[in-house]
Backbone as XML, in Angstrom:
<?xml version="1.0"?>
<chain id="A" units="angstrom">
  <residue number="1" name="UNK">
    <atom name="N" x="10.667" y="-17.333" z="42.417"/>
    <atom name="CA" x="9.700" y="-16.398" z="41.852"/>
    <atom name="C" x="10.265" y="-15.837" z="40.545"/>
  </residue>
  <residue number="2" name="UNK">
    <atom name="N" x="9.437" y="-16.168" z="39.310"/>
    <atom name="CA" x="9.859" y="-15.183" z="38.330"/>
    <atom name="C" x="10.144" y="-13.748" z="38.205"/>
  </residue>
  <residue number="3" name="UNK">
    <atom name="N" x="11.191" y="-13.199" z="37.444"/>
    <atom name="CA" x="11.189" y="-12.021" z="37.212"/>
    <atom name="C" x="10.296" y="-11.639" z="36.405"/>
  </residue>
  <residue number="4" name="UNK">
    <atom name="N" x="9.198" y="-10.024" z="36.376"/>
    <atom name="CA" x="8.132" y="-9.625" z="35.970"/>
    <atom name="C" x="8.957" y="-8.367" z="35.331"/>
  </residue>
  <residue number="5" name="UNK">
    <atom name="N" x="8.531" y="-8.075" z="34.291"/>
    <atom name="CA" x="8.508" y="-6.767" z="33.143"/>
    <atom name="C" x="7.619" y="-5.897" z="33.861"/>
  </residue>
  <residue number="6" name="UNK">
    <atom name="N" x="7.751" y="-4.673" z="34.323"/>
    <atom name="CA" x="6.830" y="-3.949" z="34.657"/>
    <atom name="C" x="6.287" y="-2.783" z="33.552"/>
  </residue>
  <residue number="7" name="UNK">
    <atom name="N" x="5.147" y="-2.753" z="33.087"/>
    <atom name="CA" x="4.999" y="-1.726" z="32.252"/>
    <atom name="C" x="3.598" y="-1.173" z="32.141"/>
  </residue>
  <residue number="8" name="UNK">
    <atom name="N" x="3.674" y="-0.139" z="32.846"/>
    <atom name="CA" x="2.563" y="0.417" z="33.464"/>
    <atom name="C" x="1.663" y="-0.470" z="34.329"/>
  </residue>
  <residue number="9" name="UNK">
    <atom name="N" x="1.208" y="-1.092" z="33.534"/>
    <atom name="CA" x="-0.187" y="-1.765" z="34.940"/>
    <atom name="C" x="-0.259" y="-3.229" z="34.223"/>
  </residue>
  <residue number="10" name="UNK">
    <atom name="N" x="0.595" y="-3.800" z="33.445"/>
    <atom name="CA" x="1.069" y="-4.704" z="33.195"/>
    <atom name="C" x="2.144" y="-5.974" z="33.241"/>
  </residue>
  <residue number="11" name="UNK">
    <atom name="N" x="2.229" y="-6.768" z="33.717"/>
    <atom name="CA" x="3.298" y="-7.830" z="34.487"/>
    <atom name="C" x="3.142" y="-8.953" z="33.272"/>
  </residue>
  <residue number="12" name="UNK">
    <atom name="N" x="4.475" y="-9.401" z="32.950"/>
    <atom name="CA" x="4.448" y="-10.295" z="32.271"/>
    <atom name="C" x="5.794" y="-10.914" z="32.153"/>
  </residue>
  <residue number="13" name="UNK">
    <atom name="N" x="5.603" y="-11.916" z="32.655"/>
    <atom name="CA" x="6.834" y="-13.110" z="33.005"/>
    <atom name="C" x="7.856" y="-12.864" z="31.935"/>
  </residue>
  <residue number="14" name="UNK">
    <atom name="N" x="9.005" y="-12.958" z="32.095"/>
    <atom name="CA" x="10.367" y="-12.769" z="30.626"/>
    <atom name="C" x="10.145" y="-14.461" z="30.139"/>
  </residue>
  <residue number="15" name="UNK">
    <atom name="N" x="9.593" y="-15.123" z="30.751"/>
    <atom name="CA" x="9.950" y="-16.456" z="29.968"/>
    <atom name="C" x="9.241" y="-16.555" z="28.512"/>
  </residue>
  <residue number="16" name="UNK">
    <atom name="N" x="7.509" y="-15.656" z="29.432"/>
    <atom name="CA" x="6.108" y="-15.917" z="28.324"/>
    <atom name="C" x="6.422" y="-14.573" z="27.214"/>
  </residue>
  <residue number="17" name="UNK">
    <atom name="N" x="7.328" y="-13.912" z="27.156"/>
    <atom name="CA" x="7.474" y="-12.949" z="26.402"/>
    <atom name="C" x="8.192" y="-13.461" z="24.728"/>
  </residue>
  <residue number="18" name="UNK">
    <atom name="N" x="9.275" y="-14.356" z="25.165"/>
    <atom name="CA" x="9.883" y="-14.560" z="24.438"/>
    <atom name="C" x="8.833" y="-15.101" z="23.079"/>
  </residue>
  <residue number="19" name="UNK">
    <atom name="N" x="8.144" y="-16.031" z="23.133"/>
    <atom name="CA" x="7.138" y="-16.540" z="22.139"/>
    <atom name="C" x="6.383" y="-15.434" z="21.507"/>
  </residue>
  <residue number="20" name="UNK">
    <atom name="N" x="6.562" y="-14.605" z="22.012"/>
    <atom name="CA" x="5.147" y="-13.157" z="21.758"/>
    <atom name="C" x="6.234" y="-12.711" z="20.501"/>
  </residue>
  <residue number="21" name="UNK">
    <atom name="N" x="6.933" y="-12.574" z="20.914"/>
    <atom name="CA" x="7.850" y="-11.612" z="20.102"/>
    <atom name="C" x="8.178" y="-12.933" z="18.892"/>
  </residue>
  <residue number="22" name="UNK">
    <atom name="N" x="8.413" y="-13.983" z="18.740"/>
    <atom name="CA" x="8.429" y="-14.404" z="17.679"/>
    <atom name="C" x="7.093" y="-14.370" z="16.751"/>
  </residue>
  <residue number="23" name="UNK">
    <atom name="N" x="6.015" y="-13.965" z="16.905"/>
    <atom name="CA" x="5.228" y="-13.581" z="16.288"/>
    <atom name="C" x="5.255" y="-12.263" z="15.079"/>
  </residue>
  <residue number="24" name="UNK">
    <atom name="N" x="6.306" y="-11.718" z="15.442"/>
    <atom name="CA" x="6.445" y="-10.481" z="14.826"/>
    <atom name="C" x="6.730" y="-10.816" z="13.636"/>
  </residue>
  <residue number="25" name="UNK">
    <atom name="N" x="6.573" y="-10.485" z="12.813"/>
    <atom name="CA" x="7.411" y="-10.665" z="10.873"/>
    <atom name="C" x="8.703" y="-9.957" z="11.421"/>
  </residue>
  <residue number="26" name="UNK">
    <atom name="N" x="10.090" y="-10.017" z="10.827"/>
    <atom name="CA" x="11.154" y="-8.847" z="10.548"/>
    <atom name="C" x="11.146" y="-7.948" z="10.284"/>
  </residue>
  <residue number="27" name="UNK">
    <atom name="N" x="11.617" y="-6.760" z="10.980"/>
    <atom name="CA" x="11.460" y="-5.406" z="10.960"/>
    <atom name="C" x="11.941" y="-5.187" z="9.396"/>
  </residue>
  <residue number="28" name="UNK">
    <atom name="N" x="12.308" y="-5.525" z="8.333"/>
    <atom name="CA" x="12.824" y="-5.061" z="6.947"/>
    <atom name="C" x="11.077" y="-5.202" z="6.305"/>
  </residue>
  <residue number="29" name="UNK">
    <atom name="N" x="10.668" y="-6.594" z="6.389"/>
    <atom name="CA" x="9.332" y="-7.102" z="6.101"/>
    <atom name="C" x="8.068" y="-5.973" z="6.295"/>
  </residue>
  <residue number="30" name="UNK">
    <atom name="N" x="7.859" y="-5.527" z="7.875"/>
    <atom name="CA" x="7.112" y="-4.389" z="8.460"/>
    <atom name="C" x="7.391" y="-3.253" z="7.327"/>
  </residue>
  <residue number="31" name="UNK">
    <atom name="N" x="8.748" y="-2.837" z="7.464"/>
    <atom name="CA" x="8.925" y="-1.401" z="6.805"/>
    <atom name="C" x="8.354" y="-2.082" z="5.426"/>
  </residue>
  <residue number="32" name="UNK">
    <atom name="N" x="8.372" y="-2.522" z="4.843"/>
    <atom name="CA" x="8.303" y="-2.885" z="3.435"/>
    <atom name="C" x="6.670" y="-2.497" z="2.998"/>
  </residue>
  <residue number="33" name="UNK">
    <atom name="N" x="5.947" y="-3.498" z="4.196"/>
    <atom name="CA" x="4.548" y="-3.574" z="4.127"/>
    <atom name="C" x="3.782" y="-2.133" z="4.260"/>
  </residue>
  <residue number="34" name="UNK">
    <atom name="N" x="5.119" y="-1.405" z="5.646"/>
    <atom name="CA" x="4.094" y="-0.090" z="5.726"/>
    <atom name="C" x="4.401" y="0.525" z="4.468"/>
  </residue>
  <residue number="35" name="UNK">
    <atom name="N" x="5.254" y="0.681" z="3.496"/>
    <atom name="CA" x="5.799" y="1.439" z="2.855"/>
    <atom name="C" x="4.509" y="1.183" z="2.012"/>
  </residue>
  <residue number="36" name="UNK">
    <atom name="N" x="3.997" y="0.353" z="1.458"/>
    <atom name="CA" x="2.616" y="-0.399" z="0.371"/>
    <atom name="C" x="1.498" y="0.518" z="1.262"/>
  </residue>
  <residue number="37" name="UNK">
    <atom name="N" x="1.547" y="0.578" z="2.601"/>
    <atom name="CA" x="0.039" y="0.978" z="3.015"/>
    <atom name="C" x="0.168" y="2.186" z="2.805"/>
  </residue>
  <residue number="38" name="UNK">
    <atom name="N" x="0.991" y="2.931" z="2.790"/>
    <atom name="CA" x="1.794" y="4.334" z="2.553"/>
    <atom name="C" x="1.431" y="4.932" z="1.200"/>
  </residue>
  <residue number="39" name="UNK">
    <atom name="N" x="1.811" y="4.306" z="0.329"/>
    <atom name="CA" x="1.318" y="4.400" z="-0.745"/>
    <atom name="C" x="-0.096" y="4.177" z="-1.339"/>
  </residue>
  <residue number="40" name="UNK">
    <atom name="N" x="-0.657" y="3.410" z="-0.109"/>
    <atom name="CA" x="-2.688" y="3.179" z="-0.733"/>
    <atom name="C" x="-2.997" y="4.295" z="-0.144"/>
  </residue>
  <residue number="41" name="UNK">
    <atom name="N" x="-2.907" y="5.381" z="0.665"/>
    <atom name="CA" x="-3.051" y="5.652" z="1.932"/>
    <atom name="C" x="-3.598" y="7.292" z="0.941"/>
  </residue>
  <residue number="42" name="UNK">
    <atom name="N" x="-3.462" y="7.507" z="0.053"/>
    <atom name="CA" x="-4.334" y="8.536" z="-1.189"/>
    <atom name="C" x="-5.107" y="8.056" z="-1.762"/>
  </residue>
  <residue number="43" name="UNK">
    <atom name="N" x="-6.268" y="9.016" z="-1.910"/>
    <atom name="CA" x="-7.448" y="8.844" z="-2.455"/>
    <atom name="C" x="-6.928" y="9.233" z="-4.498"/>
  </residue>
  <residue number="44" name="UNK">
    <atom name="N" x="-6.279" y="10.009" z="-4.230"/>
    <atom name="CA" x="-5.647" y="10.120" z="-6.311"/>
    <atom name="C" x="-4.676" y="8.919" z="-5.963"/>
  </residue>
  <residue number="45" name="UNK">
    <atom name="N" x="-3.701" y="8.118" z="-5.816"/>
    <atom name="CA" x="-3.214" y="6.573" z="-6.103"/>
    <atom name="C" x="-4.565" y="6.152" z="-5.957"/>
  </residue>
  <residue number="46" name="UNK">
    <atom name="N" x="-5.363" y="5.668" z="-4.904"/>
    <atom name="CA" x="-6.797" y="4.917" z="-5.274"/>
    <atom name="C" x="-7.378" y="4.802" z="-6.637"/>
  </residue>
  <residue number="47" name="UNK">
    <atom name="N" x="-7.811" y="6.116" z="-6.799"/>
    <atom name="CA" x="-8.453" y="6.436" z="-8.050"/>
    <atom name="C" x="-7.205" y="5.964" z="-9.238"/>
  </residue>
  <residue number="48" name="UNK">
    <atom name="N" x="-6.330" y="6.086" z="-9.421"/>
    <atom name="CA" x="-5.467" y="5.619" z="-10.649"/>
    <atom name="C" x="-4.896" y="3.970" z="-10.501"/>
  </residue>
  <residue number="49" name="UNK">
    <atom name="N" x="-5.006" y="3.293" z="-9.830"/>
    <atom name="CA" x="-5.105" y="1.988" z="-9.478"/>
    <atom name="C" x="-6.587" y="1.408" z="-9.663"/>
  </residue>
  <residue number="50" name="UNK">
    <atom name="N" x="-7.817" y="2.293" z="-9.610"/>
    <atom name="CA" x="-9.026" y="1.648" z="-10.358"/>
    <atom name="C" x="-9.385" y="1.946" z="-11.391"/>
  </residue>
  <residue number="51" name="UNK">
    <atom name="N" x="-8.505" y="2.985" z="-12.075"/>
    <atom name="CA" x="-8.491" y="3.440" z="-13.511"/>
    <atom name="C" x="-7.858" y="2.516" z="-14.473"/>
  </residue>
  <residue number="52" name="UNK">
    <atom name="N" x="-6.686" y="1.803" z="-13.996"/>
    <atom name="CA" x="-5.388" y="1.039" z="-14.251"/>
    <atom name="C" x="-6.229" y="-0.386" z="-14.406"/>
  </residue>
  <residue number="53" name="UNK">
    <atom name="N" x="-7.665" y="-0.402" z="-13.497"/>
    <atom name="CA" x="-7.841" y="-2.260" z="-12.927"/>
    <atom name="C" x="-8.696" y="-2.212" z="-15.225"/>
  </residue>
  <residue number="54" name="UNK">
    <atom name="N" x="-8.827" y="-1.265" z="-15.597"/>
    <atom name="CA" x="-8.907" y="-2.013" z="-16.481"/>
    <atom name="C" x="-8.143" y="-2.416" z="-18.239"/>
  </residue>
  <residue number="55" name="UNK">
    <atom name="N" x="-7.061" y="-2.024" z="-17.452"/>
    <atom name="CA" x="-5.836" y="-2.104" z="-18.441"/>
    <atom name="C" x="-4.757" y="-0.565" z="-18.536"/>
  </residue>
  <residue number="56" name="UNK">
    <atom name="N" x="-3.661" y="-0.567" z="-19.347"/>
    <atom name="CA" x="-3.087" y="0.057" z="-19.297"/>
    <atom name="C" x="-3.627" y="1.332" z="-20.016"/>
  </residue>
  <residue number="57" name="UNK">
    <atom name="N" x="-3.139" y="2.546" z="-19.204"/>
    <atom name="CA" x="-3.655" y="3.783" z="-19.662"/>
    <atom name="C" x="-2.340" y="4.963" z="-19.749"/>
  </residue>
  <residue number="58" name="UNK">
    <atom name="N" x="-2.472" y="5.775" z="-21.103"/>
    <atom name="CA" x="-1.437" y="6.839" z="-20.719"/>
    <atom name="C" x="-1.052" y="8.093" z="-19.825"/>
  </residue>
  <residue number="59" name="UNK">
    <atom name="N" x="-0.483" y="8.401" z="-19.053"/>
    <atom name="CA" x="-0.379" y="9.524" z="-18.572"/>
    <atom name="C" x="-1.419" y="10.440" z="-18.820"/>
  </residue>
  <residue number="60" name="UNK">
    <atom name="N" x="-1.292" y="11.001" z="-19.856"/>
    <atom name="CA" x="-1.875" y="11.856" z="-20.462"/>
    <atom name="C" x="-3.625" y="11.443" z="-20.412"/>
  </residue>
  <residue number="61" name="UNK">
    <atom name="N" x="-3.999" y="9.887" z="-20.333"/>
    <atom name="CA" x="-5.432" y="9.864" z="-20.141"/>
    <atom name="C" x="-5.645" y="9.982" z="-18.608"/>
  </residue>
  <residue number="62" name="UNK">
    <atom name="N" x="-4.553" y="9.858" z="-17.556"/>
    <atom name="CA" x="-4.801" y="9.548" z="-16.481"/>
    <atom name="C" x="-4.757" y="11.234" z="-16.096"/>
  </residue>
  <residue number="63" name="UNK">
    <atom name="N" x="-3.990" y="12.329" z="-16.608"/>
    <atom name="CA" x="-4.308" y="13.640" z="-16.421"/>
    <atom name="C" x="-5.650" y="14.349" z="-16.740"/>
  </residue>
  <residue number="64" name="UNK">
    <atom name="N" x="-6.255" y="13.608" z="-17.805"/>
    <atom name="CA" x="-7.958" y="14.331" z="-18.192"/>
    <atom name="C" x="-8.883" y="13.307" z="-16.861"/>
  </residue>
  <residue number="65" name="UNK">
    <atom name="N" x="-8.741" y="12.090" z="-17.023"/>
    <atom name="CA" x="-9.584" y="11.437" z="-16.334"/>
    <atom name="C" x="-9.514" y="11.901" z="-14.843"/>
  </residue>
  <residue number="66" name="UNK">
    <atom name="N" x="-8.667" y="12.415" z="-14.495"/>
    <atom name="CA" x="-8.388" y="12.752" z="-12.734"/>
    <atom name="C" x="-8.321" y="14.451" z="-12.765"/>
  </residue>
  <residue number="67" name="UNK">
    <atom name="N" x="-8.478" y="14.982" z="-13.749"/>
    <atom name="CA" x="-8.415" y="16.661" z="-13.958"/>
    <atom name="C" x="-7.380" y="17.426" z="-13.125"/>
  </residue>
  <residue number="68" name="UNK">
    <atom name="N" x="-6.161" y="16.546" z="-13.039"/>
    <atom name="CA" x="-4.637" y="16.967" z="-12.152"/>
    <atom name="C" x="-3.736" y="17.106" z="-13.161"/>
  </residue>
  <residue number="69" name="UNK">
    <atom name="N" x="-2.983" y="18.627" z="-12.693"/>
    <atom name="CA" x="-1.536" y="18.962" z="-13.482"/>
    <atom name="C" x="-1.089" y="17.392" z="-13.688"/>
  </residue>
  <residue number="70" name="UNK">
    <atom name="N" x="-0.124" y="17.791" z="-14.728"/>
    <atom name="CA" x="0.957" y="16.083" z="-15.218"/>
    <atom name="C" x="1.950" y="16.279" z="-13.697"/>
  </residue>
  <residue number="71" name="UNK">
    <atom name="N" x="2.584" y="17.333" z="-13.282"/>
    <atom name="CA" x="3.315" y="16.445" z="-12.535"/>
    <atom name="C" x="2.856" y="15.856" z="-10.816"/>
  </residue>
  <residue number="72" name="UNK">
    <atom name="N" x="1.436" y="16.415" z="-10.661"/>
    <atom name="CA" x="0.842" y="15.794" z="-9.106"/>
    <atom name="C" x="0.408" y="13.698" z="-9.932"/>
  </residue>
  <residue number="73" name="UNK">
    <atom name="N" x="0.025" y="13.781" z="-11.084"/>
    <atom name="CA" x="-0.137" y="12.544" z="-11.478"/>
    <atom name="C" x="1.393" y="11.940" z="-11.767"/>
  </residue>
  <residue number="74" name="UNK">
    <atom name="N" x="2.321" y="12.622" z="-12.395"/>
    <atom name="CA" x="3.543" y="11.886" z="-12.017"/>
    <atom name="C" x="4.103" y="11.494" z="-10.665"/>
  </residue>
  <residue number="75" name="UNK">
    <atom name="N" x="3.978" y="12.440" z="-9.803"/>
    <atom name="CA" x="4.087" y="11.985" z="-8.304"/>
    <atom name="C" x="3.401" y="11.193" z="-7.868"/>
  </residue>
  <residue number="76" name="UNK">
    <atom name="N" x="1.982" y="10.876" z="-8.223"/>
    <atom name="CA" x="1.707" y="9.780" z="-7.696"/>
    <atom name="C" x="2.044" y="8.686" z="-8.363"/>
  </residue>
  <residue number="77" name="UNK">
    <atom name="N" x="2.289" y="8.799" z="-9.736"/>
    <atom name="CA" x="2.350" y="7.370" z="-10.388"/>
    <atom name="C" x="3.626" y="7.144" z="-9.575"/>
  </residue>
  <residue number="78" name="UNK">
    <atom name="N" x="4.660" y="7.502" z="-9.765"/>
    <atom name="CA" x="6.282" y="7.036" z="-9.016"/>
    <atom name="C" x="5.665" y="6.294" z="-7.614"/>
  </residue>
  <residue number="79" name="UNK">
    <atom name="N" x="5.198" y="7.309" z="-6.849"/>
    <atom name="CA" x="5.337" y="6.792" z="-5.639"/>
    <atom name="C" x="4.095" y="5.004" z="-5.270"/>
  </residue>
  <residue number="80" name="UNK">
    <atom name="N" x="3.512" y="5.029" z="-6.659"/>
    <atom name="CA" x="2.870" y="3.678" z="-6.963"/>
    <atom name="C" x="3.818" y="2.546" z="-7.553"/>
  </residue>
  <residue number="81" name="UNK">
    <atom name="N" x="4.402" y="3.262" z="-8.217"/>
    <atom name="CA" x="5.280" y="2.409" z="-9.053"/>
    <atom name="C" x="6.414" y="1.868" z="-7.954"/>
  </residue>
  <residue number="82" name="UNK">
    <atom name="N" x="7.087" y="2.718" z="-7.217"/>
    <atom name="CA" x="8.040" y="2.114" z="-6.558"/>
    <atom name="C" x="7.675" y="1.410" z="-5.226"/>
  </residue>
  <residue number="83" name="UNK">
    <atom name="N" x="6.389" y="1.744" z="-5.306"/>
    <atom name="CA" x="5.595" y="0.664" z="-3.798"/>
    <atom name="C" x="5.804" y="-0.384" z="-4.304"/>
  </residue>
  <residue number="84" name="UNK">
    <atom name="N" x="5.806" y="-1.216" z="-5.969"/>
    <atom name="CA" x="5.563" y="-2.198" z="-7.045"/>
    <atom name="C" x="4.057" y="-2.843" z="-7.227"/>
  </residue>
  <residue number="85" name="UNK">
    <atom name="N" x="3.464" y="-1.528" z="-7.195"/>
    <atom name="CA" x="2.076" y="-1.530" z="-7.431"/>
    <atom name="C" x="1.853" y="-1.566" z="-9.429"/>
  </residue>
  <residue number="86" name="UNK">
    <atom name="N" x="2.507" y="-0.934" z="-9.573"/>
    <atom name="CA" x="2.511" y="-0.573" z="-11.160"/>
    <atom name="C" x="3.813" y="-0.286" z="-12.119"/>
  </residue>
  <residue number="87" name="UNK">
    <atom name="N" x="3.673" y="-0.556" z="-13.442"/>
    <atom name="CA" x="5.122" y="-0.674" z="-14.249"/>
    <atom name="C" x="4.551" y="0.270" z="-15.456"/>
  </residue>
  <residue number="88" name="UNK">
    <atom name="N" x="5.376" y="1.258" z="-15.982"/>
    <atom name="CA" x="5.334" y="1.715" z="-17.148"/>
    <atom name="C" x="6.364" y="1.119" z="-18.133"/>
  </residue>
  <residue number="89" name="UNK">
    <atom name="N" x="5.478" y="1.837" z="-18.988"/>
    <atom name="CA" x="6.387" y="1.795" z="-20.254"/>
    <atom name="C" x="6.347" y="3.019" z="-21.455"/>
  </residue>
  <residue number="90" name="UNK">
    <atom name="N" x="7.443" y="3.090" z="-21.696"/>
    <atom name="CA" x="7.492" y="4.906" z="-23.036"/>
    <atom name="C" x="7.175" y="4.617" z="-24.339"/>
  </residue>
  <residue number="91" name="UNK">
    <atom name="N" x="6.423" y="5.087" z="-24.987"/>
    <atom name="CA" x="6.166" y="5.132" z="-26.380"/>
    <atom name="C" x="5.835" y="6.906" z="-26.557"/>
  </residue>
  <residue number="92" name="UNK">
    <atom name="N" x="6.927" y="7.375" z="-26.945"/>
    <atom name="CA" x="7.080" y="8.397" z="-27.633"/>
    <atom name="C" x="7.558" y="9.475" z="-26.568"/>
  </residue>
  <residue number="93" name="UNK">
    <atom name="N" x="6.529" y="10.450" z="-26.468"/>
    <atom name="CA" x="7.001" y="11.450" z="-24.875"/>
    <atom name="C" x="5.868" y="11.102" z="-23.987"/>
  </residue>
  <residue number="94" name="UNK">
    <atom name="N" x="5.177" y="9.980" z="-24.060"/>
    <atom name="CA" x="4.610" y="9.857" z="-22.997"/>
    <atom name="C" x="4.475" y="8.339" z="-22.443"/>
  </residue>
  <residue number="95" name="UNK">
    <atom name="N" x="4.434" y="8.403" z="-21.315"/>
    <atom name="CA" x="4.597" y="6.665" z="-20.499"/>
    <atom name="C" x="3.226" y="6.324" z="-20.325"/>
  </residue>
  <residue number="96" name="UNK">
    <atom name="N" x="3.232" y="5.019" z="-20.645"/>
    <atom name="CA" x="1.801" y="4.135" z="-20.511"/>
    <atom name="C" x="2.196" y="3.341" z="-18.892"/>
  </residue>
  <residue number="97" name="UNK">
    <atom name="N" x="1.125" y="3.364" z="-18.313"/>
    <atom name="CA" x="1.258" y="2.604" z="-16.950"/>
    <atom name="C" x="-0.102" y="1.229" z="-17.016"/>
  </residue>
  <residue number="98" name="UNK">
    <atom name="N" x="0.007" y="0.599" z="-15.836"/>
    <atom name="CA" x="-0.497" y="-1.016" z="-15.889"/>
    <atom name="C" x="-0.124" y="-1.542" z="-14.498"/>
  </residue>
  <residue number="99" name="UNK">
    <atom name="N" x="-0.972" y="-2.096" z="-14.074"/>
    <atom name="CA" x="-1.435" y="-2.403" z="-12.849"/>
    <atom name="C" x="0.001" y="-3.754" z="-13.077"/>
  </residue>
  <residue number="100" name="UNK">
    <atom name="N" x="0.868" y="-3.454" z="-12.115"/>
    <atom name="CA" x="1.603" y="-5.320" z="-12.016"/>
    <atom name="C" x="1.232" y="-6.231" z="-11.984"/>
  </residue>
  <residue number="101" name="UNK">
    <atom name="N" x="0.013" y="-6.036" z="-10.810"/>
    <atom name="CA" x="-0.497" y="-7.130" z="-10.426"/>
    <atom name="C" x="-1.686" y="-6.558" z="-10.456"/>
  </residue>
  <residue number="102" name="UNK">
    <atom name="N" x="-3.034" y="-7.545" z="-11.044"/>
    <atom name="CA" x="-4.133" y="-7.070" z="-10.541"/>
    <atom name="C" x="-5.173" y="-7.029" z="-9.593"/>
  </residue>
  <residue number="103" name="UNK">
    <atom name="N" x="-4.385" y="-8.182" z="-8.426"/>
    <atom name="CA" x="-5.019" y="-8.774" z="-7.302"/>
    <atom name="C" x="-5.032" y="-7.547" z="-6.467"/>
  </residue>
  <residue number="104" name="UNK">
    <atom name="N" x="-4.544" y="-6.032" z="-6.538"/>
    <atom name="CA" x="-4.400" y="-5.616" z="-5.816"/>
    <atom name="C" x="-5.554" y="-4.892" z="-5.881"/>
  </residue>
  <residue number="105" name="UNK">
    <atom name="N" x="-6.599" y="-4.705" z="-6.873"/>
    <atom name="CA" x="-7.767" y="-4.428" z="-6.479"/>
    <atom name="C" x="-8.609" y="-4.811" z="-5.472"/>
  </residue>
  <residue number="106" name="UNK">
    <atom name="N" x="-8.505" y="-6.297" z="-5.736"/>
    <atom name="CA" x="-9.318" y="-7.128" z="-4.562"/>
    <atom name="C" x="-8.989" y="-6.775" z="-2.989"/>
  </residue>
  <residue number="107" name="UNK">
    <atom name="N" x="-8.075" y="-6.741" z="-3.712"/>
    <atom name="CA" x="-7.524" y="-6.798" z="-1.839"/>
    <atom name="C" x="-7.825" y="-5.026" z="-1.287"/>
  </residue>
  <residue number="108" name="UNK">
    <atom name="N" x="-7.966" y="-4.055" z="-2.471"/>
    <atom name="CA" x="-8.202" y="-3.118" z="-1.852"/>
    <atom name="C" x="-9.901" y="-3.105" z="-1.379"/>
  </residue>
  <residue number="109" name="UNK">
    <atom name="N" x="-10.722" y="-3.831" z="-1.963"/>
    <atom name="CA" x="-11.867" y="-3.574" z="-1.931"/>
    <atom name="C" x="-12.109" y="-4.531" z="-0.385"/>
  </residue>
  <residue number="110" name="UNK">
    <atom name="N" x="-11.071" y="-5.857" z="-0.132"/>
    <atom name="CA" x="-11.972" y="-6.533" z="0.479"/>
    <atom name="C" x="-11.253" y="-5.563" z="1.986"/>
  </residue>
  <residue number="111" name="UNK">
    <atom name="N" x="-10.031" y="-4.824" z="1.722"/>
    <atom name="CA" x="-9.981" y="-3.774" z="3.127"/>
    <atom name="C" x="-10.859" y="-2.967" z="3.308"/>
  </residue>
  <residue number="112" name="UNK">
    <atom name="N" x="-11.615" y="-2.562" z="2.664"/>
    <atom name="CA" x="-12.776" y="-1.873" z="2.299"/>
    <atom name="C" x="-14.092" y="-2.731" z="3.127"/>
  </residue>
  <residue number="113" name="UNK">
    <atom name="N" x="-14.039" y="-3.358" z="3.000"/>
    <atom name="CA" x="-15.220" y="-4.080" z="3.605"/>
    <atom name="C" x="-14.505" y="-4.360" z="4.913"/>
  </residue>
  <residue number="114" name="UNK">
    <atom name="N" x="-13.807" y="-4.860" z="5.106"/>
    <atom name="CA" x="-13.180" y="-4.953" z="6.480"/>
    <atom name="C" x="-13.985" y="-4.278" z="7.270"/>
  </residue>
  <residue number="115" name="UNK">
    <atom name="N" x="-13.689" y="-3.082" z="7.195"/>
    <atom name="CA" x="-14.696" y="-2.035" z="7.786"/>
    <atom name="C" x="-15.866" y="-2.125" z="8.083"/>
  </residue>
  <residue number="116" name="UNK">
    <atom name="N" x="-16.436" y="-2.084" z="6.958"/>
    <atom name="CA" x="-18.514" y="-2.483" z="6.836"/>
    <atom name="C" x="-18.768" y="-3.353" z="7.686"/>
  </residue>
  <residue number="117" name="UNK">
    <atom name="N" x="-17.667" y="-4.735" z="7.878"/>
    <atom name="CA" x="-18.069" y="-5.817" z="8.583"/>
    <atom name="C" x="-18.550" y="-5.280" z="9.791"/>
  </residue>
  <residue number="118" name="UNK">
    <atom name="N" x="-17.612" y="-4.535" z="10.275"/>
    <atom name="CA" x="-17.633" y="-4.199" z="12.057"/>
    <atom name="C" x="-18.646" y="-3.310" z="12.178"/>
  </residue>
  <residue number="119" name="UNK">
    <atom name="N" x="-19.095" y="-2.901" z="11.212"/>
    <atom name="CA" x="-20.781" y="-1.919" z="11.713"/>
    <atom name="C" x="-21.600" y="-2.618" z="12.022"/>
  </residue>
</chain>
C-alpha cells in the first residue's frame, strides 16, 4: 500500500506528487515575476506606462499630466524602472523616461480582458 500525504481532506500518493511539483518555475523566477505584478499592481504606474506607450516623456510632463507632487511620480517611476519596465535618461535637471519595452502594454490590456472573458 502506498504511503498517502494527508492534508486536510486530501490524499495524494508521494509517488504522483513528485511530477506536480516539477511544474513549478524556480522560486528566484516566481519572486521575480511577483515583483513585475507588484509593480502593475497601481493605478498611477498604470497611468504612466500608458502615458510612456507613446514615447518618451519628461518628468516634469508626467507631473502636470497626472497632477502629482514630483516626488509620489518619482516613486513611482523607480519602482517601474527597477521592475525593468522603463529606462531614463538626464538632460539637464530633469530625467526623460520610455517604456523598455513596449509589449508591455499589450500584455497589460490583454490581462485586462482576461477578466471580461469570464463575465
Amino acid at each position: 500500500m502506498p504511503k498517502l500525504d494527508k492534508n486536510e481532506n486530501c490524499y495524494l500518493e508521494k509517488n504522483k506528487s513528485a511530477p506536480l511539483k516539477l511544474k513549478i518555475p524556480p522560486e528566484t523566477m516566481l519572486e521575480n515575476l511577483s515583483g513585475k505584478f507588484k509593480a502593475l499592481s497601481d493605478p498611477t504606474r498604470l497611468k504612466i506606462l500608458y502615458l510612456l506607450e507613446e514615447g518618451e516623456l519628461c518628468v516634469c510632463e508626467l507631473i502636470l499630466a497626472l497632477d502629482k507632487p514630483q516626488s509620489t511620480i518619482s516613486h513611482h517611476l523607480n519602482v517601474l524602472k527597477n521592475a525593468g519596465f522603463i529606462v531614463g535618461r538626464k538632460e539637464g535637471l530633469w530625467i526623460h523616461y520610455k517604456l523598455k519595452n513596449p509589449q508591455i502594454i499589450p500584455l497589460v490590456n490583454e490581462l485586462n480582458n482576461i477578466n471580461r472573458q469570464g463575465d
